[in-house]
OpenMM code with the backbone's topology and positions (N, CA, C; nanometers):
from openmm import Vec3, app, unit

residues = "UNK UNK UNK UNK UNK UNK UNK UNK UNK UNK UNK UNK UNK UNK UNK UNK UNK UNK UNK UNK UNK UNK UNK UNK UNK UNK UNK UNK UNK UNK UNK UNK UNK UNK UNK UNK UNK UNK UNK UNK UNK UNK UNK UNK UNK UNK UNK UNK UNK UNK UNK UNK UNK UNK UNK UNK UNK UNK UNK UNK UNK UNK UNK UNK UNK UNK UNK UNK UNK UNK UNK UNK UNK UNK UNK UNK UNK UNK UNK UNK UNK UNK UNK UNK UNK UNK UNK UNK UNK UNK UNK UNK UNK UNK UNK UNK UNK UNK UNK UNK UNK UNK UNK UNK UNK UNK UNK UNK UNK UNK UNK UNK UNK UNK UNK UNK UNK UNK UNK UNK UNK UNK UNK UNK UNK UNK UNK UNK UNK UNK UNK UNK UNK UNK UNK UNK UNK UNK UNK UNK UNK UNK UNK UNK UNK UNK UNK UNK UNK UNK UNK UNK UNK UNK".split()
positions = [
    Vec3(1.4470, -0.3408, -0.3663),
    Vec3(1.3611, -0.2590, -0.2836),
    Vec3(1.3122, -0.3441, -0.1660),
    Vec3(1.3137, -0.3003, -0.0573),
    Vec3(1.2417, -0.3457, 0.0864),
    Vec3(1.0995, -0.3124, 0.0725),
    Vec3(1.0449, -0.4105, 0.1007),
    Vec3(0.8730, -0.3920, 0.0802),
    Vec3(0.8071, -0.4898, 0.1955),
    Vec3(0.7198, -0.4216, 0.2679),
    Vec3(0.6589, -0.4293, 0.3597),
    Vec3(0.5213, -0.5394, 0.2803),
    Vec3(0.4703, -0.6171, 0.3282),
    Vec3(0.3717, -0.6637, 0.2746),
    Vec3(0.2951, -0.7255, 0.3687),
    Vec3(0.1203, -0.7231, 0.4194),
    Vec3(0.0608, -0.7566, 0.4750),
    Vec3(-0.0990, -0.7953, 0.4305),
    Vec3(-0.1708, -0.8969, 0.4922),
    Vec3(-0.3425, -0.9207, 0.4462),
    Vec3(-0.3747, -0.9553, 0.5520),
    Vec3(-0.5218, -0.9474, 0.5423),
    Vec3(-0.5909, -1.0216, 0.6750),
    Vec3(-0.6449, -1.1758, 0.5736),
    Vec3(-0.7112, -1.2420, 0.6724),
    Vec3(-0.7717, -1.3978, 0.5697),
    Vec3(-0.8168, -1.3698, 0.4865),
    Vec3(-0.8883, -1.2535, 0.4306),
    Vec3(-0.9330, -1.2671, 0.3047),
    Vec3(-0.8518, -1.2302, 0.2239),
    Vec3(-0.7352, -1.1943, 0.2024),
    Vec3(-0.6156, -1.1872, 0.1313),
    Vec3(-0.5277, -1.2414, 0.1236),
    Vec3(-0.5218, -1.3515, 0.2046),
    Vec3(-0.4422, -1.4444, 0.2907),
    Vec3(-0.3552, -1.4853, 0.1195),
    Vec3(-0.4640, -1.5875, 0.0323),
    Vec3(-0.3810, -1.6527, -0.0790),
    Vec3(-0.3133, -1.5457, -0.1918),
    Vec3(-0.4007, -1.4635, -0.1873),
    Vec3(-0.3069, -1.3495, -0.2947),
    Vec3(-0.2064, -1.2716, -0.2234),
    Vec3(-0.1678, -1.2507, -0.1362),
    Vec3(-0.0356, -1.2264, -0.0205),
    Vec3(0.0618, -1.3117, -0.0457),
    Vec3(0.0175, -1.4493, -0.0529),
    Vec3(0.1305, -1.5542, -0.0555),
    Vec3(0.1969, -1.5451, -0.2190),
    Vec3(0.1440, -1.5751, -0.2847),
    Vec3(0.1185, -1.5485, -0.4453),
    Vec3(0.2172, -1.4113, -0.4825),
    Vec3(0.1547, -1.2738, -0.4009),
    Vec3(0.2562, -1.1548, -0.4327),
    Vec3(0.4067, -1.1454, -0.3783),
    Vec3(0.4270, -1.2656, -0.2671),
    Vec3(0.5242, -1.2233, -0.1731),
    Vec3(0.6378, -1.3073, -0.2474),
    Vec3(0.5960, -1.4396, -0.3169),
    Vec3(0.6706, -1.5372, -0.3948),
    Vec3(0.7176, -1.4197, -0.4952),
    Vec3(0.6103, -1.3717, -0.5974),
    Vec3(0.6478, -1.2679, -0.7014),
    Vec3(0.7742, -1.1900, -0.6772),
    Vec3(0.7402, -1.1266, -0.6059),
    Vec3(0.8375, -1.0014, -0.5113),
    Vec3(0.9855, -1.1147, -0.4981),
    Vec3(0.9978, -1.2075, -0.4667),
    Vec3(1.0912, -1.2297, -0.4324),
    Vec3(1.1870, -1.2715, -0.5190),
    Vec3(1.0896, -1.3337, -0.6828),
    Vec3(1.1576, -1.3435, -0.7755),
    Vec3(1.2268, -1.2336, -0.8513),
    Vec3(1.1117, -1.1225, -0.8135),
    Vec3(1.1470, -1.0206, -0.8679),
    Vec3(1.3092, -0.9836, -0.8093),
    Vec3(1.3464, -1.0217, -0.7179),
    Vec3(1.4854, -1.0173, -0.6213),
    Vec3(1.4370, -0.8649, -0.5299),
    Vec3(1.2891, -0.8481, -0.4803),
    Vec3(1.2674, -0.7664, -0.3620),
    Vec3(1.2922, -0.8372, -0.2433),
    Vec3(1.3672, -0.7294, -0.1512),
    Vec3(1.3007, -0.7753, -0.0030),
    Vec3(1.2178, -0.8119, 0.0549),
    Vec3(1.1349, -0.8830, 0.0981),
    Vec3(1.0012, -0.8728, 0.1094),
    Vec3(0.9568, -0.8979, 0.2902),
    Vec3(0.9135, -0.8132, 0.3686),
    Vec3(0.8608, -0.8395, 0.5303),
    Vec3(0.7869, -0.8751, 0.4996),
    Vec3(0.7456, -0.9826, 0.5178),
    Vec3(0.5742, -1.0523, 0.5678),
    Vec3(0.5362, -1.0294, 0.7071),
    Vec3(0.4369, -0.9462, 0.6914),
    Vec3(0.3733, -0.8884, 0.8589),
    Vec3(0.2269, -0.9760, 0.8609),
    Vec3(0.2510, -1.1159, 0.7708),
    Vec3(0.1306, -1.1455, 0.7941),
    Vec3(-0.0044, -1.1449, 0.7249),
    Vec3(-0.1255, -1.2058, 0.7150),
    Vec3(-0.1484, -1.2997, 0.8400),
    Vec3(-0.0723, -1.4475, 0.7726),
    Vec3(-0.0462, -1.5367, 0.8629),
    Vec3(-0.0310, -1.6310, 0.7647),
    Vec3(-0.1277, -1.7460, 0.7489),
    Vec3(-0.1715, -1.7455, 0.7584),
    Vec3(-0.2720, -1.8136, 0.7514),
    Vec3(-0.4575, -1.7677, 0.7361),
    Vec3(-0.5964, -1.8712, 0.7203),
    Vec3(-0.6631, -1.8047, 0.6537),
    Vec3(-0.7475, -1.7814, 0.7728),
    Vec3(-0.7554, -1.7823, 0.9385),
    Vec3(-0.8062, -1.7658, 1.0175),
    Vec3(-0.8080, -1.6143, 1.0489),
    Vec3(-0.9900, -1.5556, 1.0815),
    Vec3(-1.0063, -1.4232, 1.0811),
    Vec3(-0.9237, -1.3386, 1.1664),
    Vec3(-0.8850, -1.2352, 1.0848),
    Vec3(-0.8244, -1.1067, 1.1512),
    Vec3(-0.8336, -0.9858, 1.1046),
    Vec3(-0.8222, -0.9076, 1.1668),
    Vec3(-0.9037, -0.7455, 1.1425),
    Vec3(-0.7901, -0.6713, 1.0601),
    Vec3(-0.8380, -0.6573, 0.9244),
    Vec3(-0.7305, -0.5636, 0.8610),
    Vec3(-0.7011, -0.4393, 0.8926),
    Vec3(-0.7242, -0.3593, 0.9943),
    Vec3(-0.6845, -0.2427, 1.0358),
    Vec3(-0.5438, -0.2486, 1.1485),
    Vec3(-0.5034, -0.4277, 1.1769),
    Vec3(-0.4419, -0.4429, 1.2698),
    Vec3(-0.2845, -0.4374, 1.1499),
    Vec3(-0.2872, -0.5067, 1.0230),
    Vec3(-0.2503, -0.5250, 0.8833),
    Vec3(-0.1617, -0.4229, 0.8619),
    Vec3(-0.3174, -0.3155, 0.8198),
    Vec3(-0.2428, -0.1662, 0.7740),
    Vec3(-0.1713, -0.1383, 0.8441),
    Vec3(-0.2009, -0.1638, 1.0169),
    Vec3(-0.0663, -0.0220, 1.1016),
    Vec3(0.0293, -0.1512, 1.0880),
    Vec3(0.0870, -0.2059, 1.0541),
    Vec3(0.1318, -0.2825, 1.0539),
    Vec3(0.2359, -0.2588, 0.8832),
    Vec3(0.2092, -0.2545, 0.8701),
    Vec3(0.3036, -0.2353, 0.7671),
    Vec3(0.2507, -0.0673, 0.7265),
    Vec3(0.2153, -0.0242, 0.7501),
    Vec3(0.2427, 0.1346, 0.7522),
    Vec3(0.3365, 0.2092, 0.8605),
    Vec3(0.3192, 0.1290, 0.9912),
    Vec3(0.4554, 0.1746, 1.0459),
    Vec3(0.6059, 0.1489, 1.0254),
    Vec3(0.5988, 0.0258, 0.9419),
    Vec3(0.7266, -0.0391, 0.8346),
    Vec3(0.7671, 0.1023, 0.7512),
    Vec3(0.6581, 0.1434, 0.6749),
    Vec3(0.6735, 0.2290, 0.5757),
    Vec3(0.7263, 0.3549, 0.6364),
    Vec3(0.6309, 0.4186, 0.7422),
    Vec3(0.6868, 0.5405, 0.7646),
    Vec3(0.7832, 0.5387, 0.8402),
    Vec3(0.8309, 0.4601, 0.8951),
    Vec3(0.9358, 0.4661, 0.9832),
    Vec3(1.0731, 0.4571, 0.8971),
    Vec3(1.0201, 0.3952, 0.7444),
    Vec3(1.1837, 0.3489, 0.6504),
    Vec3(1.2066, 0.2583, 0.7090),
    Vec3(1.1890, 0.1194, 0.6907),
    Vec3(1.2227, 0.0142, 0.7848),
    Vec3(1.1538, -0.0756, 0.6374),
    Vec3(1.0896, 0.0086, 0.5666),
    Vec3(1.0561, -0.0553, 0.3880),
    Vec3(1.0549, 0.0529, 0.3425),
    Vec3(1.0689, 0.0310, 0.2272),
    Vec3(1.0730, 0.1407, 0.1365),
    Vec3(0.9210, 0.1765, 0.0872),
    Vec3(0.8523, 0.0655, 0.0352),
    Vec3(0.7130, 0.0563, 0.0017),
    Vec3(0.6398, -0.0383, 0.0882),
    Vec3(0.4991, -0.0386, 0.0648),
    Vec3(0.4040, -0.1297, 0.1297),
    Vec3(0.3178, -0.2025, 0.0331),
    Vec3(0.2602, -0.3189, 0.0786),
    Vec3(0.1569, -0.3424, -0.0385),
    Vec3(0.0914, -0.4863, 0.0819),
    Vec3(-0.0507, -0.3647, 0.0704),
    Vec3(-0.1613, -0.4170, 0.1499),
    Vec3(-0.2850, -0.5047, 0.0876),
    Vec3(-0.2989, -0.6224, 0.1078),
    Vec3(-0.4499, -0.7227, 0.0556),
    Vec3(-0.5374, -0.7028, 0.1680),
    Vec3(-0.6701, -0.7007, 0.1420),
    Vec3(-0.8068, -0.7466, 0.2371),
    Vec3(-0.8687, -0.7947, 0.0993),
    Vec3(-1.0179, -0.8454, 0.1327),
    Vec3(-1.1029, -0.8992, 0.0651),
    Vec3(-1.1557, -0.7357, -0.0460),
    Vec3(-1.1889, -0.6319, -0.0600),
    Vec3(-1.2183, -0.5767, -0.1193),
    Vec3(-1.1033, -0.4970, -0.1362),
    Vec3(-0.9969, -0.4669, -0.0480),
    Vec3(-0.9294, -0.3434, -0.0748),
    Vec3(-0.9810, -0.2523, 0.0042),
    Vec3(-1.0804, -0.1830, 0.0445),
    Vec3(-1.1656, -0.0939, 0.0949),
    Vec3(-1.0928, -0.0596, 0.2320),
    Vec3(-1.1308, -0.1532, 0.2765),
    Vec3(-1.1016, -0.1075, 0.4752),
    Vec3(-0.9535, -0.1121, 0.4745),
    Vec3(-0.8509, -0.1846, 0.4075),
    Vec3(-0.7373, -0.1785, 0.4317),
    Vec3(-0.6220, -0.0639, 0.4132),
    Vec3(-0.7268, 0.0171, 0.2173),
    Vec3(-0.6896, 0.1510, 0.2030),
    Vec3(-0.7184, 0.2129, 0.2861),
    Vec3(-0.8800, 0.2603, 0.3519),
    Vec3(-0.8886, 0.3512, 0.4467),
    Vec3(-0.8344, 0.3508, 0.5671),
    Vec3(-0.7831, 0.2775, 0.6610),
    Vec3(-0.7082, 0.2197, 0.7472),
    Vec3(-0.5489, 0.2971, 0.7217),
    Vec3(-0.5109, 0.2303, 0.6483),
    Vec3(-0.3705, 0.2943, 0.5755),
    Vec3(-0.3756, 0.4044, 0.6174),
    Vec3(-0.4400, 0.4811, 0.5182),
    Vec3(-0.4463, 0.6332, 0.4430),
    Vec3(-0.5060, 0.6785, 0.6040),
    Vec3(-0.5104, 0.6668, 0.7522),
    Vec3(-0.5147, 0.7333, 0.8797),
    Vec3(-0.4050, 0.7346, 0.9551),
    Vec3(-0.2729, 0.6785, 0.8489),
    Vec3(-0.1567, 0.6829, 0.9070),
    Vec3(-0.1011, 0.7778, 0.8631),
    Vec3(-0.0494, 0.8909, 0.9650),
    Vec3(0.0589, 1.0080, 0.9568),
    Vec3(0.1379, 0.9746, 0.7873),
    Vec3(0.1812, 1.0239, 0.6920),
    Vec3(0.2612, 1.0275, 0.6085),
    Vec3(0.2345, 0.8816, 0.5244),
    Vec3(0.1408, 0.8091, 0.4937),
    Vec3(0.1399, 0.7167, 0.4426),
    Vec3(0.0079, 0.7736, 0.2938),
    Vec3(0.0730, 0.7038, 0.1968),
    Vec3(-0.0310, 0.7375, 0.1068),
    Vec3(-0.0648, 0.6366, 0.0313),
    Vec3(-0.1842, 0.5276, 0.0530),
    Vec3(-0.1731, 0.4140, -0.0062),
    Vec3(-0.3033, 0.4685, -0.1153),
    Vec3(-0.2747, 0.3331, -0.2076),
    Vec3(-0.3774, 0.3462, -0.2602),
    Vec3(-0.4929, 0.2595, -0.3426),
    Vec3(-0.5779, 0.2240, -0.4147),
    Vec3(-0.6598, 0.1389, -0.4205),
    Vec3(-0.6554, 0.0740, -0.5499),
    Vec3(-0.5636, 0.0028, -0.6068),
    Vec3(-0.6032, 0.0026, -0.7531),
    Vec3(-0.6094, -0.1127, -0.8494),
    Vec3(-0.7093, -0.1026, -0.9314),
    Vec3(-0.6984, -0.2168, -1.0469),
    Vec3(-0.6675, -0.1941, -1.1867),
    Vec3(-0.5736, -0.0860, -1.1835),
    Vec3(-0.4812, -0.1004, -1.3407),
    Vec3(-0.3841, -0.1047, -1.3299),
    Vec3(-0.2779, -0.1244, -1.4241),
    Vec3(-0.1921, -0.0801, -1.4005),
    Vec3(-0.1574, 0.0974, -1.4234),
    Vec3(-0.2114, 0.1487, -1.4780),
    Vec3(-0.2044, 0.3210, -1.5284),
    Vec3(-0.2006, 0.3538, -1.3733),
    Vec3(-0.2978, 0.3485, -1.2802),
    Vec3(-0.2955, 0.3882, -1.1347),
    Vec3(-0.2322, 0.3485, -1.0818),
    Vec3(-0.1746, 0.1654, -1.0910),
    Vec3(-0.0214, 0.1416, -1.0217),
    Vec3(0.0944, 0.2522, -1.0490),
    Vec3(0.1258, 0.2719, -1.1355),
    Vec3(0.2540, 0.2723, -1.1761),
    Vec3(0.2079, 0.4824, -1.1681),
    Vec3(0.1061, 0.5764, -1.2531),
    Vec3(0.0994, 0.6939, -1.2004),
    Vec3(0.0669, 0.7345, -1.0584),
    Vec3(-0.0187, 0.6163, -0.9818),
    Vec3(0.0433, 0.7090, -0.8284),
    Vec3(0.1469, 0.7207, -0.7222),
    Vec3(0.2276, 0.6649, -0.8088),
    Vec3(0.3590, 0.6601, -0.8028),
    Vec3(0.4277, 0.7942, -0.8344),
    Vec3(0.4356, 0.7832, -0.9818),
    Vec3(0.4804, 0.9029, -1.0153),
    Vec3(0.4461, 1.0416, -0.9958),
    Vec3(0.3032, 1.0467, -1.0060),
    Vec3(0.2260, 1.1694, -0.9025),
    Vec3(0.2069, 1.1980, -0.7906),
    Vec3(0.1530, 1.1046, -0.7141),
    Vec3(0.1314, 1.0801, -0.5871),
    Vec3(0.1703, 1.0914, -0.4778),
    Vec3(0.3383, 1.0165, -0.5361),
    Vec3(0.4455, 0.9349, -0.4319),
    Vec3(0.3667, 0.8273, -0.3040),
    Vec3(0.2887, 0.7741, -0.3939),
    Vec3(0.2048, 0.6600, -0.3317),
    Vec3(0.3300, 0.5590, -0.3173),
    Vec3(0.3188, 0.5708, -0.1661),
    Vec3(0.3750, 0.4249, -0.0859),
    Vec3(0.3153, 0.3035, -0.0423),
    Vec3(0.1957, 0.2895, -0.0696),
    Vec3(0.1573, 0.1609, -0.0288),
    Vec3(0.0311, 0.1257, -0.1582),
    Vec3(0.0768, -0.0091, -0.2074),
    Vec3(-0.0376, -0.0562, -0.2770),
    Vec3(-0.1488, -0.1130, -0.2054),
    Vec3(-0.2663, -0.1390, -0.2441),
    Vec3(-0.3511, -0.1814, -0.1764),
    Vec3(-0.4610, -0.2870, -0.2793),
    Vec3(-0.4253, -0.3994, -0.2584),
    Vec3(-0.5156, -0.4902, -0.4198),
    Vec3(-0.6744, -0.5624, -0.2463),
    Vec3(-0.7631, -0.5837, -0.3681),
    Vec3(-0.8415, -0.6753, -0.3078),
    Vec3(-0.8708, -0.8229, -0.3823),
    Vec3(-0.8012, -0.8861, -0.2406),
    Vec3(-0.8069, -1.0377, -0.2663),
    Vec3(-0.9089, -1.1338, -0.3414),
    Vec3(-1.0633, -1.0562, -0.2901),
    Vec3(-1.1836, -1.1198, -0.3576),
    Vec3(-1.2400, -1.0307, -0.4957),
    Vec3(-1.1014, -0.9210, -0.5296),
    Vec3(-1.1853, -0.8574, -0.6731),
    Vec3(-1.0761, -0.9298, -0.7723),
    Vec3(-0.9661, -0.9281, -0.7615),
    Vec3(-0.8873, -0.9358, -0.8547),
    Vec3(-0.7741, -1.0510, -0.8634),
    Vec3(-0.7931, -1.1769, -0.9330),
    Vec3(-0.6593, -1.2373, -0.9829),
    Vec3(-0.5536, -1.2300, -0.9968),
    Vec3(-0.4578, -1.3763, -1.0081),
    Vec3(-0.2904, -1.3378, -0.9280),
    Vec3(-0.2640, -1.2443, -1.0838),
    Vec3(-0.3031, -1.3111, -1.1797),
    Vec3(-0.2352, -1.2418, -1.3198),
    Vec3(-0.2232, -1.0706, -1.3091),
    Vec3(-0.3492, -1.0193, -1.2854),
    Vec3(-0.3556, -0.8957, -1.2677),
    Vec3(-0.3003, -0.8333, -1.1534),
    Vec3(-0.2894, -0.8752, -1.0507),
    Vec3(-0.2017, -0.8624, -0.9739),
    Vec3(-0.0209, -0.8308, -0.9250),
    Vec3(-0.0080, -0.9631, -1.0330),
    Vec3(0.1015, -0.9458, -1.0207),
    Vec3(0.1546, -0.8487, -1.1447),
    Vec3(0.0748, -0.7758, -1.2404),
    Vec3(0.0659, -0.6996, -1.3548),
    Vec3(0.0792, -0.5694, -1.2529),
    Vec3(0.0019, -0.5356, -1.1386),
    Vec3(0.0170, -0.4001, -1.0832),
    Vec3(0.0966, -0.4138, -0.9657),
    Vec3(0.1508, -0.5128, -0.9308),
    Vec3(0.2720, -0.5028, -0.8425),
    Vec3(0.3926, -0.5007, -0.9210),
    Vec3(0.3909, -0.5281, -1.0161),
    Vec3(0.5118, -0.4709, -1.1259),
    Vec3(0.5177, -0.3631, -1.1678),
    Vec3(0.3741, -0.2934, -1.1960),
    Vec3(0.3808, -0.1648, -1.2785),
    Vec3(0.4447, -0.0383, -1.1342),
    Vec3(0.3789, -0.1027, -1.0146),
    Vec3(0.4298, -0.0462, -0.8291),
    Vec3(0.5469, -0.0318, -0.8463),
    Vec3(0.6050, -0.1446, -0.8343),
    Vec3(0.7826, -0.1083, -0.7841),
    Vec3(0.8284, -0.0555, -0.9035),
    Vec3(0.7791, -0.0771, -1.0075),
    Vec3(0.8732, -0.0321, -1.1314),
    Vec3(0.8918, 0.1256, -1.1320),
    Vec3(0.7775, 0.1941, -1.0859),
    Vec3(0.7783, 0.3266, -1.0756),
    Vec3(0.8548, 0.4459, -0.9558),
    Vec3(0.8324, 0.5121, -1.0359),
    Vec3(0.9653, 0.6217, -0.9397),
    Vec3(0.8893, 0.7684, -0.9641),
    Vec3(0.8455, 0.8232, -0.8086),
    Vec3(0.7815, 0.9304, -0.8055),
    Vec3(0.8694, 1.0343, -0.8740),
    Vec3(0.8372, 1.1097, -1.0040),
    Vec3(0.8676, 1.1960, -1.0824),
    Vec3(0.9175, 1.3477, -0.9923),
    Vec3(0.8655, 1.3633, -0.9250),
    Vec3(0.9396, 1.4973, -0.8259),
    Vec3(0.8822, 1.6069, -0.9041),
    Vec3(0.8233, 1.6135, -0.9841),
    Vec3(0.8056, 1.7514, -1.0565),
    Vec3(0.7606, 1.8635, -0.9578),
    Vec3(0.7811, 1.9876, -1.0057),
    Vec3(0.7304, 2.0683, -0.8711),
    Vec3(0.5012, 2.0465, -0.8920),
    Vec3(0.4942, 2.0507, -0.9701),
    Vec3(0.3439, 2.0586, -0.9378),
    Vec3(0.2725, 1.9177, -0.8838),
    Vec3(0.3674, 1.8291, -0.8426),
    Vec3(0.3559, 1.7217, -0.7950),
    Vec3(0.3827, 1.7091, -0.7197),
    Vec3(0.5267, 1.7999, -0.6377),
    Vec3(0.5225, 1.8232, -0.5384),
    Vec3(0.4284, 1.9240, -0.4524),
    Vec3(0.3960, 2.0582, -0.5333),
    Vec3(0.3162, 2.1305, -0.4822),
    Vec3(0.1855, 2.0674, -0.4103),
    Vec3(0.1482, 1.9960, -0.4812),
    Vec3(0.0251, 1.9452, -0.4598),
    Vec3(0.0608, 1.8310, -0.3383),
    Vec3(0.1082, 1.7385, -0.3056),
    Vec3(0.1848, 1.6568, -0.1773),
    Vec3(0.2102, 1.7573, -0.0972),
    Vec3(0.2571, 1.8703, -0.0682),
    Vec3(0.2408, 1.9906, 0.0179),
    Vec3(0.1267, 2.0009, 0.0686),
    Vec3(0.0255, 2.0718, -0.0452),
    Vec3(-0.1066, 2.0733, 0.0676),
    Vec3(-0.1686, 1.9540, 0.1331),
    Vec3(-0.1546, 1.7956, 0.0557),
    Vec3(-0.1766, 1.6957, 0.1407),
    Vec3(-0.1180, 1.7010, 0.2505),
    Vec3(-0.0109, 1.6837, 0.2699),
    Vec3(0.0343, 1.7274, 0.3677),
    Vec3(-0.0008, 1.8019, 0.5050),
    Vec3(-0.0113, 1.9333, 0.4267),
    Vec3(-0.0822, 2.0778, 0.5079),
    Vec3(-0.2156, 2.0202, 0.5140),
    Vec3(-0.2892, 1.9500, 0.4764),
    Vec3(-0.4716, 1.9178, 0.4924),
    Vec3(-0.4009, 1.8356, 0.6134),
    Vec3(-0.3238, 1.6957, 0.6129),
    Vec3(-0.3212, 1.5854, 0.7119),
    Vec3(-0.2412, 1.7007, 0.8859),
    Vec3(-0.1400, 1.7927, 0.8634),
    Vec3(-0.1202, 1.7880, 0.9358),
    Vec3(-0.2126, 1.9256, 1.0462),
    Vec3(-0.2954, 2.0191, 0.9728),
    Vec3(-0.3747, 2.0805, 0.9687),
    Vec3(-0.5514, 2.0034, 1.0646),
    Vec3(-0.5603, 1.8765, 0.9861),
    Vec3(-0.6949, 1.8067, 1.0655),
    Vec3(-0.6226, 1.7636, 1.1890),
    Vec3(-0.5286, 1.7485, 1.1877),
    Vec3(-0.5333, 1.6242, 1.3061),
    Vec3(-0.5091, 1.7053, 1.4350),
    Vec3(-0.5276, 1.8470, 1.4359),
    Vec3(-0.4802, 1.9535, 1.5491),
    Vec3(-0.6090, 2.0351, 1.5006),
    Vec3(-0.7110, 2.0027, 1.4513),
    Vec3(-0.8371, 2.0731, 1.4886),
    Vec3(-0.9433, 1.9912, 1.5434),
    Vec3(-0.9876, 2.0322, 1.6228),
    Vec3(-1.0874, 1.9835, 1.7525),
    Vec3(-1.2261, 1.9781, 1.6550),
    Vec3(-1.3135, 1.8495, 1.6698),
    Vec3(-1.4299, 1.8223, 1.5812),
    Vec3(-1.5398, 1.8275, 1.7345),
    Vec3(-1.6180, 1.9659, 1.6814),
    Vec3(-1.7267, 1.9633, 1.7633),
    Vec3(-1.9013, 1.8950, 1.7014),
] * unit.nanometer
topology = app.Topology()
chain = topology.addChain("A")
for resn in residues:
    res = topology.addResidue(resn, chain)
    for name in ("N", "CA", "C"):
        topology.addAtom(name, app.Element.getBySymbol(name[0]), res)
């Protein structure tokens, strides 16, 4: 699998840590960065490997910041991207299968490489199930994202 992978400094060492993983795992892996632990704005991150993602240029994404927080919400304002926030593996690996969650999203200052590299395994291992009420439901996401972004906020 081609996988997009990006952090700002506060994700900086668990980036390096997932990208080694990934590679043993025999993934592709883009590093969009940062490399190093000097400050940078994780919203620059997300479009950054969310335009990897939606464009198919990766198959998946998997985003670090210091909490996770700003890097999911960031993400999740990109056209067709559905990342998401998580510390189990049950949410790695089902918003996948439900979801069709394309981008992971760990935080560098909540969670350890062990666990980490526990839900970047349970990530790629998974394969969105297609069921129709799984799809139904990715429809109206869909219909909500493409619905807001063509109504005028007074």
């Amino acid at each position: 699998m081609r996988i997009a992978i990006g952090s700002d400094h506060a994700g900086f060492e668990l980036k390096e840590q997932m990208r080694a993983f990934l590679e043993v795992l025999e993934h592709e892996v883009i590093d969009l960065g940062t490399h190093d632990t000097k400050p940078i704005d994780y919203p620059d991150i997300a479009e950054a490997v969310g335009r990897m993602v939606r464009t198919g240029k990766a198959t998946r994404g998997i985003l670090i910041c210091g909490s996770g927080v700003g890097a999911c919400v960031a993400a999740n304002k990109i056209q067709g991207i559905r990342a998401g926030l998580c510390h189990d593996t049950y949410s790695a690996h089902q918003g996948v299968e439900h979801d069709d969650m394309n981008v992971l999203v760990l935080g560098g200052r909540v969670i350890g490489e062990h666990l980490a590299r526990e839900l970047v395994h349970a990530y790629v291992g998974a394969s969105f199930t297609g069921e129709e009420r799984h799809r139904r439901r990715l429809a109206k996401v869909s219909a909500l994202e493409d619905q807001l972004a063509h109504e005028a906020i007074y």
